[in-house]
C-alpha positions in Angstrom: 100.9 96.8 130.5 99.3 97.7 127.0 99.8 94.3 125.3 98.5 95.7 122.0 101.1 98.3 121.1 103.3 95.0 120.4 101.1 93.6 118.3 102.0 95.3 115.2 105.6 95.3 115.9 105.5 91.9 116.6 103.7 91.4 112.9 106.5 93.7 111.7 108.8 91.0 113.3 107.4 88.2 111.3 108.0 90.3 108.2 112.1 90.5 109.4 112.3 86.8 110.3 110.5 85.7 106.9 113.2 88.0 104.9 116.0 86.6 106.6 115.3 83.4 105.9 114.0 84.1 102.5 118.1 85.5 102.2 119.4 81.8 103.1 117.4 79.9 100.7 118.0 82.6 98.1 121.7 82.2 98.3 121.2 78.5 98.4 119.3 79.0 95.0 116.1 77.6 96.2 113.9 80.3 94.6 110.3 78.8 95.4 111.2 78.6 99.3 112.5 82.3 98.9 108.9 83.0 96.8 107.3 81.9 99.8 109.2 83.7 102.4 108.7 86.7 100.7 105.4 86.4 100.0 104.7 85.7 103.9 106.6 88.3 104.7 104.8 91.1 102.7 101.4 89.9 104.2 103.0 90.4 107.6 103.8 93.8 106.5 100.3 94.9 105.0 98.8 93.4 108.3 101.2 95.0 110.7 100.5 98.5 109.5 96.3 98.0 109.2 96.9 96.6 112.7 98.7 99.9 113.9 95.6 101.9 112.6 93.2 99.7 113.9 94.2 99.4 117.1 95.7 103.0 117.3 98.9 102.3 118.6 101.2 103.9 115.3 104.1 105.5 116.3 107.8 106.5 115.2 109.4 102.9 116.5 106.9 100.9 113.9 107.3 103.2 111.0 111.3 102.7 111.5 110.5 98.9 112.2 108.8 98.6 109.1 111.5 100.0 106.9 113.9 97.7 108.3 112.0 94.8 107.8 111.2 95.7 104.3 115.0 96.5 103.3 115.6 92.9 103.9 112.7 91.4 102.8 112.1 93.6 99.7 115.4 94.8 99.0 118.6 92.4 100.5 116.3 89.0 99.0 115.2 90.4 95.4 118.8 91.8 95.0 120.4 88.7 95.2 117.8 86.4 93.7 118.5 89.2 90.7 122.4 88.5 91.1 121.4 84.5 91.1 119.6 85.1 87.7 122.7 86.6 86.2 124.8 83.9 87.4 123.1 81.3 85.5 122.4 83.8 82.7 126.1 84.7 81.7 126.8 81.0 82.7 129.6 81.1 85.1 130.1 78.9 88.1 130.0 81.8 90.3 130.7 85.7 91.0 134.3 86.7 91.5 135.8 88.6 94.7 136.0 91.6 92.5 138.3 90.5 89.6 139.6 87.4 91.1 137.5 84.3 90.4 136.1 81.9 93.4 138.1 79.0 94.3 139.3 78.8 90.7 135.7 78.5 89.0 134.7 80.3 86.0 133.7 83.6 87.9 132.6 87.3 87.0 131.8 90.4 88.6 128.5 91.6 86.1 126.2 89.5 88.6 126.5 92.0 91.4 124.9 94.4 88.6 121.8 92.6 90.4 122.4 94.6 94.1 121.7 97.4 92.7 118.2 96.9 93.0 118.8 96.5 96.8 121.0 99.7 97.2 117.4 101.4 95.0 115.6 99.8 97.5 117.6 101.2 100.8 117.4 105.0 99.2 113.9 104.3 98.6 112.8 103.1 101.8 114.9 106.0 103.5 112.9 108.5 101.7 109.8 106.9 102.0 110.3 107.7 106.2 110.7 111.3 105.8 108.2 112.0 103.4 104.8 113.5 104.1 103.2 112.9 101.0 103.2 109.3 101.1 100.6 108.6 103.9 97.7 107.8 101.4 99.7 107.2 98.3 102.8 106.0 96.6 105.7 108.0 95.1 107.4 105.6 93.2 107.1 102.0 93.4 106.8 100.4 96.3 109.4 98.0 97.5 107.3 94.9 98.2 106.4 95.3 94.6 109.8 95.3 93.3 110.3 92.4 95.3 107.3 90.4 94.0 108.3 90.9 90.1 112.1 89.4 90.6 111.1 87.1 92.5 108.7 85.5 90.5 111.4 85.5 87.0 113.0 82.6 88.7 109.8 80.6 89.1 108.8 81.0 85.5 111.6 79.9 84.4 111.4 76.8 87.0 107.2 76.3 85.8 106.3 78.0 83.2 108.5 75.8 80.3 107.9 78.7 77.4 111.2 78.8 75.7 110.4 82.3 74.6 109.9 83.4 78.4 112.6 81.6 79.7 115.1 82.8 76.6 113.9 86.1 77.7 114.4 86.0 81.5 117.8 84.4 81.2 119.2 86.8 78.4 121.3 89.1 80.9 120.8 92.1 79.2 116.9 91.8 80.0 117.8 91.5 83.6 120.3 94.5 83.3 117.5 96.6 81.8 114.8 95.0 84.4 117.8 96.3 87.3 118.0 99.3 86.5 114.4 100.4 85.2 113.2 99.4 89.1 115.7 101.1 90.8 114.8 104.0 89.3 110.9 103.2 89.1 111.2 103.3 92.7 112.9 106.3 93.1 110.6 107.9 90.5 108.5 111.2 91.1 106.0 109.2 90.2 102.3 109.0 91.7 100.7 105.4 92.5 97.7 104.9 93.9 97.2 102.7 97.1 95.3 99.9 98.1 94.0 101.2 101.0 90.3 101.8 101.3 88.5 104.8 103.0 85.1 103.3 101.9 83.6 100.6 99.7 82.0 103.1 97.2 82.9 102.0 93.8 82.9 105.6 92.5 85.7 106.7 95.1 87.7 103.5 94.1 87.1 102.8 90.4 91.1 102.6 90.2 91.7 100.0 92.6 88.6 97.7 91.3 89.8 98.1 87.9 93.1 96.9 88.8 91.9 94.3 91.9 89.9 92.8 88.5 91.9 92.6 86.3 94.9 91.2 88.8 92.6 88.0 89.3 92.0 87.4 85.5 95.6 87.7 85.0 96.3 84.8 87.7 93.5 82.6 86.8 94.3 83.0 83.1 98.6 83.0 83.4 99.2 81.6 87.0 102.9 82.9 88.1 103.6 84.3 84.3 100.7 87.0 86.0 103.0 88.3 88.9 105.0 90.5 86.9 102.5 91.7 84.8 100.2 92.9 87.4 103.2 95.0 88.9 103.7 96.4 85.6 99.7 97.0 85.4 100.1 98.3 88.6 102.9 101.1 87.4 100.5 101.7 83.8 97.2 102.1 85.6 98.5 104.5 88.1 100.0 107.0 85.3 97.0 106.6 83.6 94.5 107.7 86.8 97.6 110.9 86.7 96.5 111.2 83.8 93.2 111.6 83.9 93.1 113.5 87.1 95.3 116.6 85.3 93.0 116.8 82.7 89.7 116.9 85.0 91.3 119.7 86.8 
């Protein structure tokens, strides 16, 4: 039996199991348990695929395996930590069953504004298996990247105790806006460069340093206020290298 053609779908696995979890405490509201799920499970999802390649066991099952695991992880958890934010933005006790409020409480239906980020996510990631062009690239933004910025608004509100940020993250027409510009930022023709390296040589990969760079000076400098601005680096940087690659040609 060749043991290693599990290992990446095993790794794949770990990436399910993390974002499963990550769901439970996510309902429960505990959004630095979630944090952590999520993060464990997107480094189970880089590894699974570099494992694939290195050990030369890719196929059809992992690629479909890894889309699973990411619509959980990267789209069911952000989606409701997003519907969890508008809770506690508009101040209700809790989301109604569609116009009837829960159990009596103070409900509303605007908090499920927040799934649409994990229906964005779903189109995305069914796209993102049928198209060619995104073996070496990005079209769009990437789901574990999505996932990454929402879940970090929660935690600096929780840490970060800057009235302006935390005015800012719990005004619900912020996290309307923030909804619907990722669902469509990740549905977007738009180009992003990968982390994935062919070689080391700086020239070849002046992009990704520039970015790798400048995402450590933002986390030394803002801790968890950097998350979301190195996604949104992330998104500016790539245009920019579009940019600059129409011209040259």
């Amino acid at each position: 039996m060749n043991v290693k053609k599990y290992i990446p779908n095993l790794l794949t696995l770990g990436n399910l199991l993390c974002g499963t979890i990550a769901t439970i405490f996510a309902i429960k509201g505990d959004f630095f348990a979630t944090a952590i799920l999520v993060m464990t499970g997107i480094v189970f999802d880089f590894f699974d695929g570099f494992a694939a390649r290195m050990l030369h066991v890719q196929g059809e099952l992992g690629k479909q395996l890894d889309s699973l695991a990411d619509m959980v992880t990267s789209g069911v958890v952000p989606g409701i930590v997003m519907m969890q934010l508008l809770i506690n933005a508009l101040n209700v006790d809790a989301v109604g069953y569609f116009g009837i409020d829960m159990y009596g409480a103070t409900g509303s239906n605007l908090p499920y504004i927040g799934l649409i980020l994990t229906l964005g996510a779903g189109y995305r990631l069914a796209k993102f298996n049928i198209d060619e062009r995104q073996s070496e690239s990005f079209i769009g933004v990437p789901t574990p990247a999505m996932s990454l910025f929402v879940i970090s608004l929660p935690l600096i509100v929780e840490y970060a105790k800057d009235s302006f940020l935390v005015g800012l993250i719990l005004n619900p027409y912020f996290l309307i806006i923030i909804t619907v510009l990722f669902t469509y930022l990740m549905n977007a023709e738009i180009p992003l460069f990968s982390l994935k390296f062919k070689n080391f040589s700086f020239k070849d990969n002046v992009i990704k340093y520039v970015f790798l760079a400048l995402s450590v000076v933002l986390l030394v400098t803002l801790k968890i206020v950097a998350i979301p601005l190195i996604i949104l680096s992330y998104v500016v940087l790539s245009i920019v290298n579009n940019s600059d690659k129409r011209v040259s040609s």
